[in-house]
C-alpha positions as CSV (number, residue, x, y, z in Angstrom):
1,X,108.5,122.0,107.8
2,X,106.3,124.8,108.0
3,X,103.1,123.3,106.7
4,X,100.6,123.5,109.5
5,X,98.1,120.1,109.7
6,X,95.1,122.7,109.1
7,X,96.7,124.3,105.6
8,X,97.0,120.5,104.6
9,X,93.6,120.0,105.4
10,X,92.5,122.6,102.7
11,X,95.3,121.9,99.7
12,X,94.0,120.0,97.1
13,X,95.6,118.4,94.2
14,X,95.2,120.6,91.4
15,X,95.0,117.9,89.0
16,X,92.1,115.6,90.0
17,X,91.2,117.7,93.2
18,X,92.1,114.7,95.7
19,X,93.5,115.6,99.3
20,X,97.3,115.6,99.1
21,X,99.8,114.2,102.3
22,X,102.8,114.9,103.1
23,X,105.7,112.9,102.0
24,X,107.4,111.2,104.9
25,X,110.8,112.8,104.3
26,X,108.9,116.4,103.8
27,X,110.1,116.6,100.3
28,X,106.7,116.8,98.6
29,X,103.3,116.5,98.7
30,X,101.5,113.2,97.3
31,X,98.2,112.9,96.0
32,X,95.5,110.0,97.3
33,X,94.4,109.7,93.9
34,X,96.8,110.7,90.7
35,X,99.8,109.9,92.8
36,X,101.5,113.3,91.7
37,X,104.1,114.1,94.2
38,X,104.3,118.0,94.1
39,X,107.8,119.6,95.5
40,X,108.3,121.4,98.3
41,X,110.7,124.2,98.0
42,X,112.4,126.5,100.6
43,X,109.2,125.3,102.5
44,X,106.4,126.6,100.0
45,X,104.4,123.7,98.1
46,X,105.0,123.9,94.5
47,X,100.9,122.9,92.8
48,X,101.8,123.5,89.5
49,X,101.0,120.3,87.4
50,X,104.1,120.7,85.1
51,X,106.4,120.8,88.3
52,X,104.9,117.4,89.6
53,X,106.4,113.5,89.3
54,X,104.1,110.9,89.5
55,X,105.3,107.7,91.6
56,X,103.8,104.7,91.5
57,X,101.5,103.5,94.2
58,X,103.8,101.0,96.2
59,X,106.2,104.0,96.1
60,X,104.9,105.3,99.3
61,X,106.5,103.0,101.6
């Protein structure tokens, strides 16, 4: 995974403008707030609204 801990530090969810963390499996990128999971593809984040999923909150574990 190429995303550096500082570049995470600036993305922002471009729905409700929460921080965003990475998934545990690196697939995506999850939102504190919405709980919009945006993809990760051929290691570039994908913050396109349309192209998000939300999951629900227990999800995360």
């Amino acid at each position: 995974m190429s995303i550096t801990p500082d570049f995470l530090a600036i993305l922002r969810c471009p729905f409700c403008k929460s921080k965003v963390q990475l998934k545990p499996d690196g697939s995506g990128l999850k939102c504190e707030s919405c709980h919009r999971v945006y993809p990760i593809r051929d290691d570039i984040p994908i913050m396109i609204i349309d192209e998000a999923v939300i999951e629900e909150a227990d999800a995360q574990k």
